[in-house]
C-alpha positions, 0 to 999 in steps of 0.5 A: 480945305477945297473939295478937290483938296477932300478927294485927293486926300480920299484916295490915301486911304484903303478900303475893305468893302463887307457884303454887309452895311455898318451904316443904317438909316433906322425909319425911312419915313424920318428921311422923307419928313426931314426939311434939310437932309443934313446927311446929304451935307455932313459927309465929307466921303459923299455916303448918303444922297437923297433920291427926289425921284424914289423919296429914298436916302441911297447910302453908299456904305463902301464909301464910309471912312468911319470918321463919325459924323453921321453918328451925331450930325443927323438931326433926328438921330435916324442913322445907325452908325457901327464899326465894320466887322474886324478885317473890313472898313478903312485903312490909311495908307500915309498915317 
């Protein structure tokens, strides 16, 4: 599927945004030791950028679509995934 193909699909979905993040990068330090930033890639909803500027990954939670991929795709396991509190997170639209 093209890129465009991926974006248009992404607006059939809803989304319930919490004032808190389900997504955690656990050592800061991890992300500026890692040669690849694979987080950067993995993502089909574009949740994580690394920031040369600040030396930081910006993780835009409000974006997830709990598909997982963070979950066992960060090569040092540095990324705590969680489902959204109830009432919050994903909703699809046309199943």
């Amino acid at each position: 599927m093209s890129q465009t193909g991926i974006s248009d699909k992404l607006f059939l979905i809803r989304y319930k945004c919490d004032d808190k993040s389900h997504l955690l990068i656990k050592e800061t330090d991890n992300c500026m030791k890692c040669a690849t930033k694979d987080c950067n890639f993995f993502c089909p909803a574009d949740v994580y950028e690394w920031d040369k500027k600040e030396k930081i990954t910006h993780v835009a939670y409000e974006n997830c679509i709990e598909c997982g991929t963070c979950r066992i795709a960060c090569p040092s396991d540095n990324i705590e995934w969680v489902y959204p509190k109830g009432g919050y997170g994903i909703t699809y639209k046309l199943g």
